[in-house]
N, C-alpha and C positions, 0 to 999 in steps of 0.2 A: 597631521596637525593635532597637537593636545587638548584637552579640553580646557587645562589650566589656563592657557592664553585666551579663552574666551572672557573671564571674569575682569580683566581689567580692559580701559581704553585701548592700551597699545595693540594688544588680542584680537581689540575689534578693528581696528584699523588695519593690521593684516588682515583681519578677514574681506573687510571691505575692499582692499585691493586686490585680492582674488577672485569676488565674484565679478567685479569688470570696472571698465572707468569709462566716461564721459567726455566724446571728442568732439570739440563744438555743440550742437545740438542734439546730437546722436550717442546712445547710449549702447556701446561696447559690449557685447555680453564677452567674459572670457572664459576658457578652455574649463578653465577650474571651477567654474561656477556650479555645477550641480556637486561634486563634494564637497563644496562650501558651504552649499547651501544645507546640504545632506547634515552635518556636521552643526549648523547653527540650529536646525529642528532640534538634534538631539540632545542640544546643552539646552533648549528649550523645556522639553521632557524631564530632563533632572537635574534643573534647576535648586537651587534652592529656595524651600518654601518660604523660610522667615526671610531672608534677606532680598528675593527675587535679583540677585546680581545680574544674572542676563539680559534680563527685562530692561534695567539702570542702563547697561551696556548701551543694549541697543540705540537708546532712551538719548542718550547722550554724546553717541556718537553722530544721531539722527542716521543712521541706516535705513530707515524706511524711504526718507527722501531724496536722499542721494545715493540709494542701491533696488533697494526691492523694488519701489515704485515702477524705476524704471525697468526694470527687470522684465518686471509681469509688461511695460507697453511693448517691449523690443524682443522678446522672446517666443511671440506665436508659433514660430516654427519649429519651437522642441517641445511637443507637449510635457514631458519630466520637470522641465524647470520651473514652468506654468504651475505646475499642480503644485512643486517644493514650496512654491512661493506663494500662492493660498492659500498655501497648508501653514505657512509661519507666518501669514498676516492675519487669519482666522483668529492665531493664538495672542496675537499682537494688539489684536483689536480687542480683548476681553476687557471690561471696564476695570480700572483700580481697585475698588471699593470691593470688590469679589475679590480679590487676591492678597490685601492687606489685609488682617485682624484688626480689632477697633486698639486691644489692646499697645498693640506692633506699632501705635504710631505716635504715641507719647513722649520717644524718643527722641532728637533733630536728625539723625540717620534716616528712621524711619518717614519721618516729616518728609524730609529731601526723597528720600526714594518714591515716596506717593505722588507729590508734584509731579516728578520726573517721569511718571508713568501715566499720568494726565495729559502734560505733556506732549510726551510721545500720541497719544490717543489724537490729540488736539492736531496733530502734524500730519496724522492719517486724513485725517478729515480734510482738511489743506489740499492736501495731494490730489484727497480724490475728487475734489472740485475743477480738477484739467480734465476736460474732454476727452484726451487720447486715453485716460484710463477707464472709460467706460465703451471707449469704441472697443480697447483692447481685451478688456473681459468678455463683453456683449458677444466679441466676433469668434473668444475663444471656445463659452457655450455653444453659438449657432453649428461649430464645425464639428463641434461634438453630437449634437444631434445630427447633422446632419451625415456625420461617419459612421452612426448604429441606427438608422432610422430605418432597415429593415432588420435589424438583431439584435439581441440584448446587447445592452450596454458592458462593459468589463466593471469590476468593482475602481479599480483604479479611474476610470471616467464618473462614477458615482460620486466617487469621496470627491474629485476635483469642483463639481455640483455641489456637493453637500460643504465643502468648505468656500466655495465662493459666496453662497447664500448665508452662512453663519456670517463673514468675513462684513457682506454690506449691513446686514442686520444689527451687527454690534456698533459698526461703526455710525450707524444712524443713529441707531436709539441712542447714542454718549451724548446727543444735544441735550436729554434731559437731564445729566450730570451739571448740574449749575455749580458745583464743585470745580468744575474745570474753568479754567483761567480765561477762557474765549466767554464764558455768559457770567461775570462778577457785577456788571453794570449793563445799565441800560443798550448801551451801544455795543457789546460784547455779546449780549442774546438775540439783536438785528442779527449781527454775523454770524451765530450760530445757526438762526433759522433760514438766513438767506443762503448759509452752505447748503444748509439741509434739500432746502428747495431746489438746490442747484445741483446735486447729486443726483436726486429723485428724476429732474428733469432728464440730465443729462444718460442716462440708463434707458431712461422713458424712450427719449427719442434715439437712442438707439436698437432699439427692439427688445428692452428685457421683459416687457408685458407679453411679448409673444415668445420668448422662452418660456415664461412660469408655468404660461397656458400649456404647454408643449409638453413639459415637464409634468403639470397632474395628469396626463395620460398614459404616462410611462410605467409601467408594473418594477420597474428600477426601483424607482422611487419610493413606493410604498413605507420604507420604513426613514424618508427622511421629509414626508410629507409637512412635519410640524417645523422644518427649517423656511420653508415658502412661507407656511402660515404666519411665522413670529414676523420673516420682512414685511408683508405684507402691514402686518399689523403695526409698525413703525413707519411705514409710510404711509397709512393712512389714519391712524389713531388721534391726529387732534383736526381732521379735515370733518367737519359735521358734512352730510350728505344731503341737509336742506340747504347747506348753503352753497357748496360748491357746483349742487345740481342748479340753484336758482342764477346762479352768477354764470353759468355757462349757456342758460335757456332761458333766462331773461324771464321767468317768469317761474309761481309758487308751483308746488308741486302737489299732487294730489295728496291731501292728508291720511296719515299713518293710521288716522284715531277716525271711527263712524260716529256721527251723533244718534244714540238712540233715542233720543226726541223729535229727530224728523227736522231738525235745524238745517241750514246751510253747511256743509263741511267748511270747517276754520282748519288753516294747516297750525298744529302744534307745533311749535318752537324748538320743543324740548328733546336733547338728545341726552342720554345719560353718559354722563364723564366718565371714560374707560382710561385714563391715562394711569392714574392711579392703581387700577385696579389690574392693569397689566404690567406696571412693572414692578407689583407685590410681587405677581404668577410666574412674572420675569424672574425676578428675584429670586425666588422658592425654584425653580428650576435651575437656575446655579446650583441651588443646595443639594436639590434633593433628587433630580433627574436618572432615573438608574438605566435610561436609555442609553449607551454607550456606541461611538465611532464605532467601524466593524477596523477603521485604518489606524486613528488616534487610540479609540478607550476614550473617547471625550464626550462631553455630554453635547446637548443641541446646541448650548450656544459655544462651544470648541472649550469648554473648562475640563480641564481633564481631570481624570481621577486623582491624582497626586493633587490637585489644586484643590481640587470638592473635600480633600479630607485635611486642608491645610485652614479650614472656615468651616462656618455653621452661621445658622442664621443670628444667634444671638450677638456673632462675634463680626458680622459683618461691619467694613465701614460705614461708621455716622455721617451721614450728611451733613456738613455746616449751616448754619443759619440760612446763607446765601442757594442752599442748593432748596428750592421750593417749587420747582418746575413740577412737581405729582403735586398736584391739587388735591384734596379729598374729596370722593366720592360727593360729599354735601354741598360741595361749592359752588355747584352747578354745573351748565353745560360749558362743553371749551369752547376758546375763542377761536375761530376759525385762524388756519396757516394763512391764508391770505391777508387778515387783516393785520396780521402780525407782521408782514416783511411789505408790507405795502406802501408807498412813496408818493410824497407828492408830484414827482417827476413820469413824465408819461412813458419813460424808457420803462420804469418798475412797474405801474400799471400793464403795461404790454405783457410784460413778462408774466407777472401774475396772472393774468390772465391765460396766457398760452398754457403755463402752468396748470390750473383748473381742470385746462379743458383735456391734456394730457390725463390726468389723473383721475376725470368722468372715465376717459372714450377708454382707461384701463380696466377700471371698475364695471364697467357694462360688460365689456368683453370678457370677464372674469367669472361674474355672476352669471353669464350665458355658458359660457363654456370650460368652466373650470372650477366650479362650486361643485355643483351636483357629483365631479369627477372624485373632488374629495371625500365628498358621502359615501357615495360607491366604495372608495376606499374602506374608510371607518367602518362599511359594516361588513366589508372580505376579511377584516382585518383577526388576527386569531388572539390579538391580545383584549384586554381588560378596558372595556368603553371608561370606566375610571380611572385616568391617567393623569396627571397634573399638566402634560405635556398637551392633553389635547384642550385646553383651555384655550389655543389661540383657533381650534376649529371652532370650537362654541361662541369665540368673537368673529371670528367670521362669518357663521349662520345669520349671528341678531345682525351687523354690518351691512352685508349682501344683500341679506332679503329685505330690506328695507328700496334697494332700487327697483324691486317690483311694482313703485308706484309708477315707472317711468313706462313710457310705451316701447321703447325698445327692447324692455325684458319683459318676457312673456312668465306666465306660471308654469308652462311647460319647459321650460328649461330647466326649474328646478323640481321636478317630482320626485328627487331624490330623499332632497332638504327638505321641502314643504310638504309632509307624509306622515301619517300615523305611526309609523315606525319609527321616523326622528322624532316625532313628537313622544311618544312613550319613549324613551331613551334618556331624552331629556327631564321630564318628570322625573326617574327614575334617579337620576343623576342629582335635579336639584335638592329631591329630599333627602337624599345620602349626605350630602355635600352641608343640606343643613344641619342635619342631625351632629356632625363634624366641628357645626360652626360652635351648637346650642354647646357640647361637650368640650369645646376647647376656650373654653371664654376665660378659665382661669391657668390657662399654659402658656397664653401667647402667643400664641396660633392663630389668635380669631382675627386677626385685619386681614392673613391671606385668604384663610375658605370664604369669608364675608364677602372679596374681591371675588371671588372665582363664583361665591351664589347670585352677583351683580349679572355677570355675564350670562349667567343659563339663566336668570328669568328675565334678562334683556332679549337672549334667544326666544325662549317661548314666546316674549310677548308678540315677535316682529312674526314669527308662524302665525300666530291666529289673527296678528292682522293679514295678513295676505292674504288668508284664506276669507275671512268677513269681507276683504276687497271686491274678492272676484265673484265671491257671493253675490254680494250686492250691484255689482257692474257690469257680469253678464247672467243675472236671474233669467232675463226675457230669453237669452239665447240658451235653449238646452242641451243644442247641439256642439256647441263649442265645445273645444278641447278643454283649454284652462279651465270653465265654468263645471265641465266633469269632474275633471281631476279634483278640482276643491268640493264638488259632493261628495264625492269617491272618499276623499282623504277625509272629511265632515263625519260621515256616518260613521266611517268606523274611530273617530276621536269619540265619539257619542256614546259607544259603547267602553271607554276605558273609565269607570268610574274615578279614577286613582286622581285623572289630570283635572277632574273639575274638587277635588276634593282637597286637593295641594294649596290652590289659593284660600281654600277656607283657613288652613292651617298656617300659610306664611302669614296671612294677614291678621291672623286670631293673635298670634304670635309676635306681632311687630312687636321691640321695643324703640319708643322714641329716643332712651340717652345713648343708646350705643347702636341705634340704625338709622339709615340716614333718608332724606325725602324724599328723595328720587328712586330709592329702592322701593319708597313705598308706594311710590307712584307709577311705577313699573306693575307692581303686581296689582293697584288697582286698576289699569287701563288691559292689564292682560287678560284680568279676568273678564274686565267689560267686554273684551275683542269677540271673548270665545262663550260668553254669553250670546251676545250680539247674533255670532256668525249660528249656533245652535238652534235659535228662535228661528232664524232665515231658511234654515235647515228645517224646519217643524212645519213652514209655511208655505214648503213649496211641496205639492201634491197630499199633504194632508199625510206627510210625513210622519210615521208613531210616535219616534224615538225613545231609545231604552231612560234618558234621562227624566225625573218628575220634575220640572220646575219648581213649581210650588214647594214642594219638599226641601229642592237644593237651596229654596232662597229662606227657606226659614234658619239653614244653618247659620246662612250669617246674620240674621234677626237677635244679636246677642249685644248686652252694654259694649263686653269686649272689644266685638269686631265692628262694630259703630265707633268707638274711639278711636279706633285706626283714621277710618274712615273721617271719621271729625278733624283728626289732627290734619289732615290732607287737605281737605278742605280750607281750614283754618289760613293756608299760603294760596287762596284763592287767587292772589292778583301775580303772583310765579302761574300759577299751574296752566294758565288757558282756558279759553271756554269751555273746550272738547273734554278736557280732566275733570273739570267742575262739572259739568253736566253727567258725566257716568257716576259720579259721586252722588250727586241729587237722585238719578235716576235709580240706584239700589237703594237709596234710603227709601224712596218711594216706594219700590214692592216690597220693602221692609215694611212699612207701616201699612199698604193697603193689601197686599197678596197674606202677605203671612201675620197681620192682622199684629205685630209688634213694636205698636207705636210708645210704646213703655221704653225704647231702645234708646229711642233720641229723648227722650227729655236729660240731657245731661248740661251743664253749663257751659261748659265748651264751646259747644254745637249751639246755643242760642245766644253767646256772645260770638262768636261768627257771623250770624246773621245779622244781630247789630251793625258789625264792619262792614258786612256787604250794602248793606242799605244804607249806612252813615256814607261810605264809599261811593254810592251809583255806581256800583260795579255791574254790566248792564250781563243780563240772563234770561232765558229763552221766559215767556210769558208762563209757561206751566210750572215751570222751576220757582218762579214767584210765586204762584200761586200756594204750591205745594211749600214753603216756607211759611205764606201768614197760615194756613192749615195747622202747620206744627205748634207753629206759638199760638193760635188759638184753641186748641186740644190741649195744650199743658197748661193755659192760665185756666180753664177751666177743671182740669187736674187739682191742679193748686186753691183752688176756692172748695174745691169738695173736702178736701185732706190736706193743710196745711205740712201736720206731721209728716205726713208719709213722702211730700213732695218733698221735705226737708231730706229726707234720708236719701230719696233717689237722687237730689242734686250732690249730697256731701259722698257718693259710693265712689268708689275707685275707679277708673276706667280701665284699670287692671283686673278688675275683680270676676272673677269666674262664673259666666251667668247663671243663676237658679237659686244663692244661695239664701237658704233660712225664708222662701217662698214657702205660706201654708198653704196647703193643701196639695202640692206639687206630686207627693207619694201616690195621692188615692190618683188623683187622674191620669196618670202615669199606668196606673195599676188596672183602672177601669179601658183604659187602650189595650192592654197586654192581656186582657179577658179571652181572647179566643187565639193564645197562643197555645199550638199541638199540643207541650211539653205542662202547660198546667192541669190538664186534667189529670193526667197519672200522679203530679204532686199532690190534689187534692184527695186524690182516691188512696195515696201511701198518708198522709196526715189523717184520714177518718181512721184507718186501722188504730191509730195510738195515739185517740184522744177518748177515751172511754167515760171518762168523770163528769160531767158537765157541773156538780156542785164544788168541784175543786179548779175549776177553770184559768184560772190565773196560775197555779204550781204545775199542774198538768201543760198549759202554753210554755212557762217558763223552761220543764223539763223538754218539752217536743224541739225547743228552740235547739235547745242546747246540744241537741240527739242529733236534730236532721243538719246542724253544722258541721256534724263528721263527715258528711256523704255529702255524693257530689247534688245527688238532687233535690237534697235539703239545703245546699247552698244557692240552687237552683231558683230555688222555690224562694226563698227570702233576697237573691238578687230581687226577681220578680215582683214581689211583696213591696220591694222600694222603687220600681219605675223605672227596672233600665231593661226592662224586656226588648226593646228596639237593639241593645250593643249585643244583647244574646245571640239576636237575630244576625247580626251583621258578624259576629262569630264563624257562626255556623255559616255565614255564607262563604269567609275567608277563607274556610277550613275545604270548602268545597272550590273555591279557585285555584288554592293553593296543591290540590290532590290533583285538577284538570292541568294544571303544569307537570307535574309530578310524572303524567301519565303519558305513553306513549301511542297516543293519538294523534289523529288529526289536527289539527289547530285552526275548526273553520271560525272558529272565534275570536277574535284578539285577545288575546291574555291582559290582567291586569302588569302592568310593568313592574310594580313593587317585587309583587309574588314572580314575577318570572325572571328577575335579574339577579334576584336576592337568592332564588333556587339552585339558576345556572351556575351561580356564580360558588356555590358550596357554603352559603351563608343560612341562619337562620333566619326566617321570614319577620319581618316585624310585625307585631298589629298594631297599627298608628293609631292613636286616639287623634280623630282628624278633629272633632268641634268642643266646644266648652263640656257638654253633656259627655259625651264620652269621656275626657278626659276625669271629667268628675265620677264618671262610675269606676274608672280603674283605681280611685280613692278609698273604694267601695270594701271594705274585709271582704264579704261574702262573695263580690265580684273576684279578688282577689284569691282565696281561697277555691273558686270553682276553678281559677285558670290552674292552679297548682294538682288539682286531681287530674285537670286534663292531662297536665305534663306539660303544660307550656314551661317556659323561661322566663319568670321576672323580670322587672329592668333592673333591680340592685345585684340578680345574679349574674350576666352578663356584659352590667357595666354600660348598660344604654337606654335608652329613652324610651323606650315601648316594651312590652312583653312581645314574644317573640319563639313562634312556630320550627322547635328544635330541626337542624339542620338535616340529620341523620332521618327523617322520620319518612316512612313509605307513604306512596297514595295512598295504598289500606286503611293505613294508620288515619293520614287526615280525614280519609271518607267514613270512616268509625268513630272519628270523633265528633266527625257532624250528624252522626246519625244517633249518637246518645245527646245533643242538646234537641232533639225532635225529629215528628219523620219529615224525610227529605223531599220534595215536591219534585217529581220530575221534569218541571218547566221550568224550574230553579237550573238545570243541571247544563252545561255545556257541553256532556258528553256521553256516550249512550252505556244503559245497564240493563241488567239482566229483568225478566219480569219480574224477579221476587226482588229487585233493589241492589243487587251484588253487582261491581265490578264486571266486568267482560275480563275476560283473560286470555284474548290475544291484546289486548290494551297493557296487560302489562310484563309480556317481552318480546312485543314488536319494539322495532327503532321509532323515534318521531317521524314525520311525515316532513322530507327536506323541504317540501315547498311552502312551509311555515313564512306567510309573506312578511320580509321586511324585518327581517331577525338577523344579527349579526353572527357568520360565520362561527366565530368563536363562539356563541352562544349556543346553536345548534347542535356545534359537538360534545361541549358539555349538559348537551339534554340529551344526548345516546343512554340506551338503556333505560329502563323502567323507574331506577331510584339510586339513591347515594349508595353504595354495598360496604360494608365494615369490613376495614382491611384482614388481609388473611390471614396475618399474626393475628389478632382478635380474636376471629372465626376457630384457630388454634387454641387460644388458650381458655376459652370457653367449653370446645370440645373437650379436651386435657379433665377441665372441672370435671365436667358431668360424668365424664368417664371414669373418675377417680371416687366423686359421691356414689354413683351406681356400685362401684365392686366393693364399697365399704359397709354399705347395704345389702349387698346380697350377703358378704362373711358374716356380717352381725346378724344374720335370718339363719343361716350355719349354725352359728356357734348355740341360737335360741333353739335350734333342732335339735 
């Protein structure tokens, strides 16, 4: 058979009477059908891109429902043709809108061909709303497990998996294509939700929760893990899990959020809208996916290469007006599926219901038994934890572990997920991921990384509540398992500086026009969690911990990060009690702990207060009180210094805090008094100030001398008050040398410096709070980082200066040891008596049992330090050996 006859109708109509006919109810397979089948994949494959004719073909002949469908029910018994035809409904299933250019449909050719491929999509969906196609899939997995379930599986049983899973994936998520002809009106998106529901169902109840599970234990698998994760994430992505849990248990659910006022727990409402946000991630993985079939060359959701390079994201199809099923992120949270396809008739009520409970008793058993499985994965895994593709595990984490409020999930189920390791990973991840967001805001980039920064600090936040859960639910019992584990995983979160340092900086950082509320209300409640659960942490046995409180909360004691915080507040009657209250409760040790009641007096923040009291919006008795406090400290502010009150109301809530503060230098300066590094500055400035009658030319010339040198830059950072970012230098330079080094790892590493290391990257130094930020504004700051060797951020093109990639532990324990001497309680790792390095530290291998470090990680921390490749190492040698023998003739020729 030619390929030519596949392009028109007639083409296809032979074909279709070769793969079989329909005798009464019963569907025929014939003889011919697997090289028909054979044959219609591969005019699939080399299709053409601009015209998609095959696709049209198919489209119009409806061959999905009057051949493959039935294909795949009446063909159990030849696995080949099972698979031929997974394998061409995976590819069948891929959304239009990915396949056409925006341009490509201006034409009415192209017009008719998009319909037609909608269509067709629309027909799939149809199909698969009959029962015997989900017994027949359901029963063709089971046998498949059950035919390798002592052996590996063959790759050919894999791809059949991996294309069954793209195959329902696509075709679910096509409900959110409001483009398609089945959701234009009212009555067209009942029917679309009610398929949906009825697929989901009809899977459900034939065992496909307990294939998925079956399936993350498979080491098969591993590399098609993120094909479960996207279904997953389309069958459960508009079900919120307070409500489906409440409607199945008839009762609220223990709240996500702790009051730290000692209030009654209120359950939060609030779930943040991932619709949107996943199917940007969706989207971008069409594009950009360079994960490949090992069967197709297709990417996860079955687009194959020839198709990825037929589009780009710019050129993707435009949604029409009608297509507005992706709410944005701001919109709020989603309406639950239930209320959506729900009926006045008690037949639809039932259903819905049985529905619910279907997709609880999946969800438990998932998060019990096939969460933590995927952890375990991700971190055997030897690829790159930055992957675009694992965005639908990082929707899973914040999802999942949100049903740890239920009693059927224990915390022990997940110690995978709920762990200082996933938590450093994620840190790690969300600040890369921002840094991506902050740098792509003028390429067009920034709605997907912004989506994908929703998801990991949705992740972080549902960690640290689980952990504050169990904190607080079994304190009494110390015996407990879960109540361990979340110490166990507490203490060492307590020592990663990085993750309490993160929220300083996303939240310093908000902008209100282009970020949205519920982002910002994510990372205020995250922070509260993991505040919350650290104090809990401090108060059981008289706990040390490496964290200062006091210290941490002064960083957010800033206009800055009080406007965040204002604006949040401001949507008091959205946010809940539970939100509103952590908000009050940081303003409070803002103004009493760190003594910065200078923070709030902003407008904002005291026409809120108005609302709330104009409002009776009712709040815990302390929260009130702590409110007329405020307004009575600033009207007495204001009666002392009218001007000054003038200036601090009209300031920005933008505005970088400390600026054009007098006196701000000397106190700064009179802190940094008994830093190591000053004495030797003062003791090099008495050499060469000789004059005391010429005092001012003599300062002017010293200035201008000790600007050349690094400890003349040293010396005048100092002089201006940022002796503290000196200090936090030098500490960097020493985390970043204990990664470096092939030691032990009884420490936990900061995540920044050990992902940024493994990973062959140079280390960034974040300026995480306003003050630093404002000393890297600093020339003389500036100028000392360029003697160290650092990297600029104009030289590399990013956001922080930034600890060269190539550089040895040596190198960074040398350079912490010329900003001062190094304290050996400071040090994580052990040295010599005179201060030197150990030198089996640096060419032993690292120590494998480095907890909770992803395989791939480990390997690339083998050996001591990055080694400059051996061409280099040549052409250096080459040099010196050529300078040397021109040296020694020229000493010749002088003889």
């Amino acid at each position: 058979m030619e390929w030519h006859i596949m392009t028109g109708e007639g083409g296809m109509t032979a074909i279709s009477s070769n793969l079989g006919c329909r005798l009464g109810d019963i569907y025929v397979v014939a003889d011919t059908c697997e090289e028909s089948l054979e044959e219609l994949l591969t005019s699939l494959q080399h299709e053409d891109h601009a015209k998609r004719n095959v696709r049209q073909a198919i489209a119009l002949n409806q061959l999905i429902k009057t051949d493959l469908i039935p294909i795949m029910i009446y063909s159990n018994d030849d696995p080949t043709i099972f698979s031929l035809c997974a394998r061409i409904l995976a590819k069948l299933s891929t959304p239009p809108e990915f396949l056409i250019q925006k341009q490509n449909t201006k034409t009415k050719d192209k017009q008719d061909c998009f319909r037609d491929l909608q269509k067709m999509v629309g027909d799939l969906k149809d199909a698969m709303c009959d029962r015997q196609v989900a017994e027949a899939v359901v029963s063709e997995m089971q046998q498949i497990l059950e035919d390798y379930s002592e052996e590996t599986m063959t790759s050919e049983r894999v791809d059949t998996m991996q294309n069954i899973l793209v195959w329902l994936g696509n075709t679910l998520r096509s409900q959110h294509d409001k483009s398609n002809s089945n959701v234009n009106n009212d009555n067209g998106a009942w029917k679309s939700k009610n398929q949906h529901a009825q697929i989901i169902r009809n899977f459900l109840e034939e065992g496909l929760g307990e294939v998925i599970i079956s399936l993350c234990a498979r080491p098969e698998m591993d590399q098609k893990l993120i094909s479960m994760l996207h279904l997953l994430c389309v069958i459960f992505k508009e079900e919120s899990v307070d409500e489906f849990v409440d409607s199945c248990n008839g009762k609220k659910r223990e709240s996500l959020a702790t009051d730290m006022w000692g209030l009654q727990n209120n359950t939060d409402n609030y779930t943040l809208d991932m619709e949107c946000a996943m199917d940007d991630i969706a989207n971008e993985l069409k594009h950009k996916a360079k994960l490949k079939d090992t069967a197709d060359g297709e990417t996860l959701d079955m687009v194959t290469s020839e198709e990825r390079d037929s589009y780009s994201d710019e050129d993707s199809m435009e949604k029409s007006d009608s297509n507005s099923g992706s709410s944005d992120l701001g919109q709020g949270s989603m309406v639950s599926l239930g209320s959506s396809i729900s009926s006045d008739e008690d037949s639809d009520d039932s259903m819905t219901t049985e529905y619910r409970i279907l997709l609880r008793d999946f969800a438990i058993a998932f998060t019990k038994h096939g969460l933590d499985k995927c952890s375990t994965k991700l971190k055997a895994s030897d690829s790159s934890v930055y992957k675009t593709e694992l965005t639908y595990f990082w929707w899973a984490v914040g999802y999942f572990t949100q049903l740890t409020a239920l009693p059927e999930v224990l915390l022990s189920d997940l110690t995978e997920t709920v762990s200082a390791g996933m938590t450093g990973t994620l840190c790690y991840l969300t600040l890369r991921t921002w840094e991506a967001y902050a740098s792509s805001k003028k390429t067009g980039q920034a709605d997907v990384y912004f989506s994908r920064l929703c998801i990991l600090v949705k992740a972080l936040r549902e960690i640290f509540t689980t952990l504050s859960r169990y904190m607080k639910r079994n304190m009494a019992d110390s015996d407990n398992n879960n109540s361990s584990h979340a110490r166990s995983a507490l203490e060492k979160i307590n020592k990663i500086q990085n993750v309490y340092d993160l929220y300083v900086l996303l939240i310093r950082k908000f902008n209100r026009d282009t970020e949205t509320v519920e982002y910002l209300r994510e990372l205020v409640m995250g922070n509260s969690e993991l505040l919350l659960a650290t104090q809990q942490l401090y108060n059981e046995d008289s706990h040390p911990g490496k964290l200062q409180m006091k210290a941490h909360i002064e960083k957010f004691s800033t206009p800055q990060v009080m406007a965040s915080y204002t604006h949040l507040l401001s949507k008091f009657s959205e946010n809940g009690p539970v939100v509103n209250e952590a908000i009050l409760t940081m303003m409070f040790h803002v103004a009493a702990d760190a003594n910065k009641i200078e923070s709030l007096y902003q407008a904002s923040l005291l026409s809120t207060f108005a609302n709330i009291w104009e409002e009776n919006y009712s709040l815990s008795e302390v929260s009130e009180s702590f409110m007329d406090y405020v307004v009575q400290m600033f009207t007495e502010f204001a009666k002392r210094d009218m001007n000054q009150c003038t200036t601090v109301l009209l300031r920005t809530e933008n505005q970088r805090s400390g600026d054009a503060k007098d006196g701000k230098a000397a106190e700064k300066q009179e802190e940094n008094k008994s830093h190591p590094t000053l004495a030797l500055l003062q003791s090099a400035q008495a050499t060469v100030d000789p004059c005391k009658d010429q005092a001012l030319s003599v300062h002017q010339l010293l200035e201008s001398t000790l600007a050349e040198t690094l400890y003349g830059c040293l010396q005048m950072v100092h002089d201006e008050g940022y002796g503290k970012q000196l200090q936090h230098l030098q500490s960097w330079f020493l985390e970043v040398c204990y990664v470096k080094l092939s030691c032990p790892k009884y420490e936990p590493p900061e995540p920044i410096a050990y992902f940024y290391s493994s990973e062959g990257k140079s280390v960034p130094l974040v300026m995480w709070t306003d003050e630093d930020e404002e000393c890297l504004h600093n020339v003389h700051f500036r100028k000392s980082l360029q003697f160290l060797g650092l990297h600029l951020p104009e030289d590399n093109h990013m956001l922080f200066p930034s600890i060269p990639s190539f550089w040895t532990a040596e190198m960074c324990y040398k350079r912490a040891s010329e900003l001062g001497p190094v304290r050996a309680d400071d040090l994580k790792f052990e040295v010599t008596e005179d201060g030197r390095l150990l030198q089996e530290q640096q060419t032993t291998t690292p120590d494998e049992k480095m907890e909770e470090s992803p395989r791939s990680v480990k390997k690339l921390m083998k050996g001591t330090t990055r080694q400059l490749p051996a061409s280099m190492w040549m052409h250096n040698i080459t040099k010196v050996n050529n300078s040397l023998s021109r040296q020694q003739q020229n000493r010749q020729q002088e003889s």
